[in-house]
N, C-alpha and C positions, 0 to 999 in steps of 0.2 A: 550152532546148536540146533538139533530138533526139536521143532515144538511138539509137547506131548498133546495130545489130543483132546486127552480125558482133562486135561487142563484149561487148554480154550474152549472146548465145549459148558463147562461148570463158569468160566468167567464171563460167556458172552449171556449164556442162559440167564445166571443172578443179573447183569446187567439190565436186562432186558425186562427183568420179571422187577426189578425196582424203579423201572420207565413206568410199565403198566400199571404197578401198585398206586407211582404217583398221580399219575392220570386217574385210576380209579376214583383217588383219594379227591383229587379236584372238583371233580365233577359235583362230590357230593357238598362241596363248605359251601357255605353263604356267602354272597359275594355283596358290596361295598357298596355304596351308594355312588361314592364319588369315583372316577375311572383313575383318577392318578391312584388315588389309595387305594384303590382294586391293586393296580397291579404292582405297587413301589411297595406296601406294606400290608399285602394281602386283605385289602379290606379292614385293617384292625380286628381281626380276628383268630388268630393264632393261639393256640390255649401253653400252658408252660411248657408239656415234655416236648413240644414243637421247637419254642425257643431256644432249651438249654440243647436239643439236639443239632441246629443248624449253630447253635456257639459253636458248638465243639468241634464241627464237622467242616464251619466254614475255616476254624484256628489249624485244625489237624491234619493240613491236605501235607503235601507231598514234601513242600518248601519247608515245615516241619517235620516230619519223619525221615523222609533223606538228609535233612540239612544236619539236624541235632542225631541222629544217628552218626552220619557223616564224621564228627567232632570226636567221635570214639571218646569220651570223656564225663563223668559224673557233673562237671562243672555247669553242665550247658542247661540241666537241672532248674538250675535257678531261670530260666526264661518259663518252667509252667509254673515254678513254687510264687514268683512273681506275679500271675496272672491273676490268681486268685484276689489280692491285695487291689489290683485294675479292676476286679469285674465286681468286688465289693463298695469303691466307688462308683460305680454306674448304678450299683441299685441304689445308694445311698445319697448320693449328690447327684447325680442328673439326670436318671431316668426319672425322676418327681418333677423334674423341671421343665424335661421334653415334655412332657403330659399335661404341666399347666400351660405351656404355650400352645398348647397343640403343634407341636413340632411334626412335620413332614420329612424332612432331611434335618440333623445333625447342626446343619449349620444356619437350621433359621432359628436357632437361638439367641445367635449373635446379633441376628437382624431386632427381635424380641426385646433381648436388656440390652443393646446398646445404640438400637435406632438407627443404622446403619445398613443399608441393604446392600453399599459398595462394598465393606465389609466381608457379606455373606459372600455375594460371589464371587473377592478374590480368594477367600477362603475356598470354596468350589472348585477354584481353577486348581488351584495347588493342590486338592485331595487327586483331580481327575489327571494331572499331570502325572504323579504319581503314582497312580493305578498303571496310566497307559504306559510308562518307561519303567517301574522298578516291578510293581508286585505280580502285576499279570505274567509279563515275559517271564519272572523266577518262577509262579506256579508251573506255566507250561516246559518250563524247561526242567525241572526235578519230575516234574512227571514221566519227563516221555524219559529220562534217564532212569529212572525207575523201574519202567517197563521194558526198558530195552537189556538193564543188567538184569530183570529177573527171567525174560520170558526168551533174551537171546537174541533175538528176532532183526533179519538184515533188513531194517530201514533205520535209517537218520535220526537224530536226534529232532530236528527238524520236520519231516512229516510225522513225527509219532506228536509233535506239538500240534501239527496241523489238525488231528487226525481230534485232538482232546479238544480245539478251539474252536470244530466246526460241535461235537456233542455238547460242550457249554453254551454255545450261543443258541441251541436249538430252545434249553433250559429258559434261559434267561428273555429271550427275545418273545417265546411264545408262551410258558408260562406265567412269568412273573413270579414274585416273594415266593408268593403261596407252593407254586411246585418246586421252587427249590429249597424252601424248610423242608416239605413235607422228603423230598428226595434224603434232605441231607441227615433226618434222623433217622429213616430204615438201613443208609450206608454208617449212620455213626453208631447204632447197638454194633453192627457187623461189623465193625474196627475196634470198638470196644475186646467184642470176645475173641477175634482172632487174632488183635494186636499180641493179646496177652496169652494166647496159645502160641503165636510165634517167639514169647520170651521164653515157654515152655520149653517146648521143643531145641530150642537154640540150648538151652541149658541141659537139658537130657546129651545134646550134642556133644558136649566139652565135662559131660560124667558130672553136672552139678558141681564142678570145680573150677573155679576162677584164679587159683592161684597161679603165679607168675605174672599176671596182670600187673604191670606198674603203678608203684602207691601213686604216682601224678595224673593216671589215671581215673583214679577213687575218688580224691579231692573234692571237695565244696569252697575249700580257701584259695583261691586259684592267687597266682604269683602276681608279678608286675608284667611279664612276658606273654597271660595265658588270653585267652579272650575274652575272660569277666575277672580284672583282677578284683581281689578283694573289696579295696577302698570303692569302685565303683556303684558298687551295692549300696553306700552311702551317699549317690548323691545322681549320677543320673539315671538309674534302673527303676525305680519307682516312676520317673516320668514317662518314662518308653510307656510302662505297661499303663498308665491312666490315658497314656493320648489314646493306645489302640486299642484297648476296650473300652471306653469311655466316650470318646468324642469320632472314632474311625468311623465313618458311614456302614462303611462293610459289616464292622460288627453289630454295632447300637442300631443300626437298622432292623435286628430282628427284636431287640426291645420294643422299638415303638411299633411293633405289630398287632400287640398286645391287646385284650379287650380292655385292660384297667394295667394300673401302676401295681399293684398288688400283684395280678396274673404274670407282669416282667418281672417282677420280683423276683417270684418262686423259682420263675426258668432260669434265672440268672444265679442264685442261689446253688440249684443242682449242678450247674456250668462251673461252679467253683469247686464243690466239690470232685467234681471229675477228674477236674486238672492238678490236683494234689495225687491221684493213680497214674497220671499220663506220663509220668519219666518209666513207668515198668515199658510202655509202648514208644518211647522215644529218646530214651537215655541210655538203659540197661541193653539191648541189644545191639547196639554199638559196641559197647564194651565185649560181647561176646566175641562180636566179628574180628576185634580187634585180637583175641586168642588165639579165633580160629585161622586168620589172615593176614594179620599184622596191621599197617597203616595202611587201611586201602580207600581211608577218606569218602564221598559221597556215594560209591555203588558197594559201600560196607552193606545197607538196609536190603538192596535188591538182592543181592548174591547172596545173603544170609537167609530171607524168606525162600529163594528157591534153592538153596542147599537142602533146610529140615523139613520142611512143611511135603507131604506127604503130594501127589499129584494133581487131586482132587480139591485137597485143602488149599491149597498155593493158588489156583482158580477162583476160589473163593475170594480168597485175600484181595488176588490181581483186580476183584470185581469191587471190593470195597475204597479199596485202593484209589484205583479211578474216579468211583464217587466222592472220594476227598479231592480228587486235581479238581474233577468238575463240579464240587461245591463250591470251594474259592474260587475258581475262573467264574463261571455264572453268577455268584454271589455280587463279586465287583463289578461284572458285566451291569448286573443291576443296581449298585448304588453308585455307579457314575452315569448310569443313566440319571438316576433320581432326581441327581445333583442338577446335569445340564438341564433338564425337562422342567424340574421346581420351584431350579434359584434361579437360571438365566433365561428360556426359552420362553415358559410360561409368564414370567414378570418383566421381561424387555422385549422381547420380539412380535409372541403374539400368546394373549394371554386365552386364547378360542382356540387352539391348536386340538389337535389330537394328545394327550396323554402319551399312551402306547403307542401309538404310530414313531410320536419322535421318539422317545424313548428307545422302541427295534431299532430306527438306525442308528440312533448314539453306539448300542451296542457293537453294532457291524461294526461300526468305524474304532472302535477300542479294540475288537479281536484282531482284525484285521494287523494295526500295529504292532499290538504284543507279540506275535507271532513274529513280524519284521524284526523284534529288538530280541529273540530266543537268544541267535548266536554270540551275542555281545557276553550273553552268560556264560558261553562253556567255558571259561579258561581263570572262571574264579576259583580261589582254593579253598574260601569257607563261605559254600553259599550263604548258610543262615548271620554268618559274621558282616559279608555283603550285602545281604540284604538288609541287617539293622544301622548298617552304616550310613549308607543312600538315604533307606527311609528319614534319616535327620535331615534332609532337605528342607523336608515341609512337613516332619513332624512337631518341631521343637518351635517353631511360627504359628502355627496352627493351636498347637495348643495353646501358647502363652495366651491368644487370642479367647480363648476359652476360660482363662483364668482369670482375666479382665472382666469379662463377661460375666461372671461369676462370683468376683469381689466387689468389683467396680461399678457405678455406673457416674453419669454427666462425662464421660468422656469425648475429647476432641474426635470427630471421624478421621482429621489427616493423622492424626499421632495414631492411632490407628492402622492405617492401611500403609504408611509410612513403617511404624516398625516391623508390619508382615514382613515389607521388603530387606529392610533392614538386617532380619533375622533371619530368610533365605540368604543372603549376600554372606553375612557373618561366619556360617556354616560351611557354604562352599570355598570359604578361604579356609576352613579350618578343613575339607576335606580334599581339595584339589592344589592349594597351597602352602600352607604352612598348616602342621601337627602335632603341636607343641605334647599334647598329652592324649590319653587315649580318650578315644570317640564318646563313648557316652559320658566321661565328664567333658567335653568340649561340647555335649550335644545339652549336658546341666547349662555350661557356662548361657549356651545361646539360650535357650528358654529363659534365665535369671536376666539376663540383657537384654532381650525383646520386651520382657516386661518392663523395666523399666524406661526405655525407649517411648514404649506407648504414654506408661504413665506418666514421665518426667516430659514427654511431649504434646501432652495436655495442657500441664502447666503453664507452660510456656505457650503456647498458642492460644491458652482460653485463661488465663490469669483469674479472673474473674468468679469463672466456674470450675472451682478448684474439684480434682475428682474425688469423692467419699465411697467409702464404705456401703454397699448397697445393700437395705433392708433384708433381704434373700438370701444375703450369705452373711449374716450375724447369727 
């Protein structure tokens, strides 16, 4: 296919003109006293439309839009209508909490109510594992397929990831927090309104008629077969979406950017609302593809923005686009930095280091990887089903871990970092061995069984000091 002209010319320009905007914008904030908090959470200064724009922008990259596009299906729905429920526990139970500890990272809370610093960092290790093996490599790989079904263009799927991993690390490494909110919320109005002109347009395309579309299509009740069956709404869907907006570095990081609990509040507040509009931009136009196409699974998103979208306009998009892969690539680039530089470098190695210095090359060495792990992707059939699979690795440990933390305290530290492991182990039997029932209730079952692990492994280890009820969460 020919690249049109007027197309790349409009996509590299906006690009470009939202590099300078954010630089402009840098220049002028106030920066931080302390240099971690300079550059992990922009000096604490971030005001709300900041916040809820890098929510949304670092949720709605590619791994979203391709992925739940991809699904051709109303069903997949329920992962934004879920969000809201996740981002209303973060204002409400732990962005108050991060604030009274004065939290840096996510997981020195743990450190905070449970007096455990071993704790923290293997909590640390398991987000960074994480980032470097499941979500980075998916951002960059829905990207660059992205770009390659809309714009045509003969290179690989592979250097088009190259290509996104060397512009995120520029974000991340040399700006820090501050330039990639500021980034992520002039790309997220601009996916806002084009998202929902390309439902437009898609639907002018098929004459405002949807009919023929298969009723399994429609659906919100999804079967025992489908990829959210019904019953699962009752038991592990609500935990998916508290670990990752609540406790995920990636996200909660732009909370505690905040000048006060209040100011995260409001940002986090508008981020909920949004995401009750975001099936028009990541549900409904699937379903269109699926008219105009049939089953054409993840490059439904691409081939449909460059079917209607006008040449100019498609440019545009292609520009917003990209601002969403390189908001989540940079954004994680930055909160596994945080992590390693926070919870481990700075408190075990050397606590005089540079900030930022290790920080850039934590980065290096995370893009670097993700980029090694792209091709392992191409041959999944539902990215976003793949990648909530995986993520139960170390999400459903990690949060139990959070839950403890938050109900608990006098807890044993080996019952503790004991059923971390315990609840990684549990899981990858439940997804590399045996799978008895579908994933997110096997991913309920592990988080119900981590916790009691920890807690029943208290007991038993510290008899004595039986665990209670902790003041802070009565």
């Amino acid at each position: 296919m020919r690249i049109d002209p007027i197309q790349l010319a409009v996509f590299l320009g906006l690009t470009a003109l939202v590099a300078l905007a954010t630089w402009w914008r840098c220049r002028r904030e106030p920066r931080g006293a302390s240099e971690s908090k300079d550059y992990f959470l922009a000096g604490g200064t971030l005001a709300w439309p900041f916040i809820a724009g890098s929510l949304l922008l670092t949720n709605l990259s590619a791994e979203q839009i391709v992925g739940m596009n991809g699904a051709q299906a109303m069903l997949v729905a329920w992962w934004e209508f879920g969000a809201a429920a996740g981002l209303l526990i973060l204002a409400h139970v732990l962005v108050p909490m991060y604030y009274r500890y004065k939290c840096t990272t996510t997981t020195e809370l743990l450190e905070r109510r449970l007096g455990d610093p071993g704790l923290r960092r293997a909590v640390s290790v398991l987000f960074m594992l994480g980032y470097m093996f499941i979500l980075l490599p998916v951002v960059l790989y829905t990207g660059a397929v992205f770009m390659k079904s809309m714009f045509g263009v003969d290179l690989s799927i592979l250097t088009i990831a190259i290509l996104f991993a060397l512009a995120g690390l520029a974000y991340a490494a040399f700006g820090g927090l501050r330039a990639i909110a500021i980034s992520d919320t002039y790309n997220g109005l601009g996916l806002l309104v084009l998202g929902i002109a390309v439902t437009a347009f898609a639907m002018h395309a098929v004459g405002w008629d949807l009919s023929g579309v298969p009723a399994e299509r429609w659906t919100l009740v999804g079967s025992t077969q489908s990829d959210i069956p019904w019953h699962t709404l009752l038991t592990g869907m609500v935990f998916i979406h508290v670990f990752y907006w609540g406790t995920n570095m990636v996200i909660a990081q732009r909370a505690l950017a905040a000048g006060s609990v209040r100011e995260a509040q409001k940002g986090i507040y508008a981020a909920a609302a949004f995401k009750l509009l975001t099936p028009l931009i990541v549900v409904l136009p699937g379903i269109i593809a699926f008219k105009l196409y049939g089953d054409v699974d993840d490059v439904a998103y691409g081939r449909l923005v460059g079917d209607v979208l006008p040449g100019w306009m498609s440019g545009a998009f292609a520009a917003v686009i990209a601002g969403a892969v390189l908001s989540s690539f940079n954004s994680c680039l930055n909160s596994a930095a945080a992590l390693y530089t926070c919870d481990i470098h700075l408190t075990k190695i050397n606590p005089n280091a540079d900030a930022r210095r290790i920080g850039q090359i934590v980065a290096l060495v995370f893009a670097v990887v993700s980029v090694a792990m792209v091709p392992l992707y191409q041959h999944s059939q539902s990215i976003i089903a793949t990648l909530q699979q995986l993520n139960g690795l170390y999400s459903m440990p990690v949060l139990a871990a959070f839950v403890v933390a938050v109900l608990f305290s006098n807890l044993d530290p080996r019952a503790l970092r004991g059923g971390l492991l315990f609840g990684v182990a549990l899981y990858s039997v439940f997804t590399f061995v045996w799978s008895p029932l579908h994933y997110i209730h096997l991913m309920f079952i592990t988080l119900v069984a981590t916790i009691a692990v920890m807690w029943g492994g208290s007991r038993l280890l510290a008899p004595r000091q039986t665990p209670h009820v902790a003041a802070g969460a009565r």
